[in-house]
N, C-alpha and C positions, 0 to 999 in steps of 0.2 A: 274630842270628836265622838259623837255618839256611832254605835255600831249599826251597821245594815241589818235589818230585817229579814225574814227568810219569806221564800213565796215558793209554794209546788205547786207546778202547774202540766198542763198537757198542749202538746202539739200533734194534728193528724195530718195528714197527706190522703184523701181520699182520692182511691183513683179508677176510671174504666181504661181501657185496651187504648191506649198511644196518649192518656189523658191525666192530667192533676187536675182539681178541685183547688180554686186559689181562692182569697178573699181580699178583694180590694178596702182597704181600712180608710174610707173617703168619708163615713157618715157621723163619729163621733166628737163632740165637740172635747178639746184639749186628750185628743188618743195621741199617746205615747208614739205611737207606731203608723201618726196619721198619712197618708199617701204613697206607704208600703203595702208589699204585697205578703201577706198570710199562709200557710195553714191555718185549720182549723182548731180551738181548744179555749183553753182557762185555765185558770185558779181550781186546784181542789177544793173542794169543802169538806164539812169534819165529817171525820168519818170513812172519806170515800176511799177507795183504791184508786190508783191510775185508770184502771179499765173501765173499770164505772164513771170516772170521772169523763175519760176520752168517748164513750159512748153520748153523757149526754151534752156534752158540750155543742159536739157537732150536731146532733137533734136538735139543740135549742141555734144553731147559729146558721141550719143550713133545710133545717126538715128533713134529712137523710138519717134513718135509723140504720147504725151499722154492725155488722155482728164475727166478732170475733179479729178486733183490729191486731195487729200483728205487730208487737214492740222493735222497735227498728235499735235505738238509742236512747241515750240520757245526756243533757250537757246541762252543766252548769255556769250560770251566768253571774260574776260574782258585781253586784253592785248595778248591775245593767240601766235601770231608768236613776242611780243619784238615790236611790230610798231603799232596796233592797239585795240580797241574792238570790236569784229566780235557779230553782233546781226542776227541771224541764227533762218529761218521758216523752218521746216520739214515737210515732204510730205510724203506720199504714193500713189503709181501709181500702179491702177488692170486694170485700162481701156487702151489696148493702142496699135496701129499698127505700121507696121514695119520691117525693116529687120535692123540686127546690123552691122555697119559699124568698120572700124578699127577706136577707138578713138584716138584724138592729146592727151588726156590727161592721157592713160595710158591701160594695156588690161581689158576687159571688158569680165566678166565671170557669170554664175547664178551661185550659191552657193544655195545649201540645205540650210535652214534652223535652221536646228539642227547645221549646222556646221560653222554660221558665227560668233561662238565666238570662234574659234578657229584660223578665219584667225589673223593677222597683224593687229591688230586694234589700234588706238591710246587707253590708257587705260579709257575715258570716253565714249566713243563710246560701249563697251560692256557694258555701263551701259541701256544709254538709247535708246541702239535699241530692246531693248527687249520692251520696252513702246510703239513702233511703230506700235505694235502687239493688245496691249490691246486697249480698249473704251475710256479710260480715257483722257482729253487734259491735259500736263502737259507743266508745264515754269516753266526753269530749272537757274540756273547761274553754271559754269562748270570752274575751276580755276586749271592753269596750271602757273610755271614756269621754265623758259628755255626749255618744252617740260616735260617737270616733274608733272604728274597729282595729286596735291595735295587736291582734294576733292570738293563736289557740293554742293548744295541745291536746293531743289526742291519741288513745288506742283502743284499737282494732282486734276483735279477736271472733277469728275464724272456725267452722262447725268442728275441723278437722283438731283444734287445741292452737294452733298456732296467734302468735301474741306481735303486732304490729304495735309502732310508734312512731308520730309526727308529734313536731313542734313548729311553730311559726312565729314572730315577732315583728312588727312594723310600726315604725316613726314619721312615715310621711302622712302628709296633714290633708290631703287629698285622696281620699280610702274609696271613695263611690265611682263604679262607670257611669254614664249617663244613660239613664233611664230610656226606653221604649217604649213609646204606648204598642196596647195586644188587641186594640179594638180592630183596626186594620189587618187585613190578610197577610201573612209571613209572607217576604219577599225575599231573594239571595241574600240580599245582604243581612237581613236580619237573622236568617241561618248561619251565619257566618259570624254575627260579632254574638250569637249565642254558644261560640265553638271554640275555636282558635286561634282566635284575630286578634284579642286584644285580652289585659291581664283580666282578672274578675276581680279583684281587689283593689286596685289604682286607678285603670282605664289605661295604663302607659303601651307603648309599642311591647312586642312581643318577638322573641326569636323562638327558631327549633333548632332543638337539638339534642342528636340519639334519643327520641320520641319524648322529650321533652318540651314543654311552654315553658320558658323564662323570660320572667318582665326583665326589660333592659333600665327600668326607672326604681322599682324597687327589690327585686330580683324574686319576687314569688314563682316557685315551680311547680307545674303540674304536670300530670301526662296528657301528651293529647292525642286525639283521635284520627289524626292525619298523620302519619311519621312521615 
């Protein structure tokens, strides 16, 4: 069996005051990633740095020149599309001018906050963008097959020196919640199955417990925002 290929690539989160920058991947014919929702980025080319890279990606995908995006993380995706392992720098972008242009790669929308785990997300994605938010730098490894998110590991390490670790694993064959369109106005409920209603991983029921979310179908834990 021949081995996977290597691909560096960049991810951005550009964002204003209560907002993401998301990109709908609707417009390309045979995209990997067709009817998910995005950050912003690419493939390096030779030569470049990550920063250079994560600068013009989003210029060329969004018309937002951004300056001085702020490295959040790294994950690696080993085998992720069947032809490669994608080794992936994440960003955030608060600095940045502009006007939004119609993207090649897909429509391009802000999304609240509160409500980007509610879009189309691949199911590790709702893992780790919530991280993008907090202080901590985390490097991640994120393992999918045939599109089938079978679980991560990760660590965490904080300004202070302190050194966190997760791990995850999952075998059910049902890994996606059902998607919400964001074209419509957030409603209760859609604040709600963006929260602590249901897993982010399976979709299965959910209990609490000592401020914990634990899916009762595949037992993923998270903290949640409601004790």
């Amino acid at each position: 069996m021949a081995k996977p290929g290597l691909k560096l690539a960049t991810l951005c989160y550009v964002q204003r005051p209560g907002q993401t920058l998301m990109l709908h991947r609707v417009k390309r014919k045979n995209d990997y990633h067709e009817g998910k929702w995005n950050g912003l980025g690419g493939k390096l080319e030779p030569g470049e740095s990550p920063e250079e890279c994560v600068v013009r990606e989003v210029y060329e995908e969004s018309g937002l020149a951004c300056r001085d995006p702020l490295l959040r993380g790294q994950i690696t995706f080993p085998n992720f599309d069947g032809e490669a392992d994608w080794y992936v720098w994440l960003f955030v972008a608060r600095h940045w001018k502009g006007t939004l242009i119609d993207s090649p790669e897909g429509r391009l929308a802000w999304i609240d906050n509160e409500r980007l785990a509610a879009l189309n997300l691949w199911p590790g994605d709702r893992l780790f963008i919530p991280w993008i938010f907090e202080e901590r730098f985390f490097s991640a490894k994120f393992l999918y097959q045939d599109g089938e998110f079978l679980g991560y590991e990760a660590s965490f390490y904080s300004p202070g020196g302190q050194i966190e670790r997760e791990r995850y694993r999952h075998s059910e064959a049902n890994m996606e919640p059902a998607a919400q369109s964001v074209d419509q106005p957030a409603d209760q409920s859609a604040n709600q199955s963006a929260d602590d209603t249901y897993c982010w991983l399976c979709g299965g029921a959910v209990s609490k417990r000592h401020c914990k979310i634990i899916c009762e179908l595949c037992g993923f834990t998270r903290d949640c925002s409601d004790p």
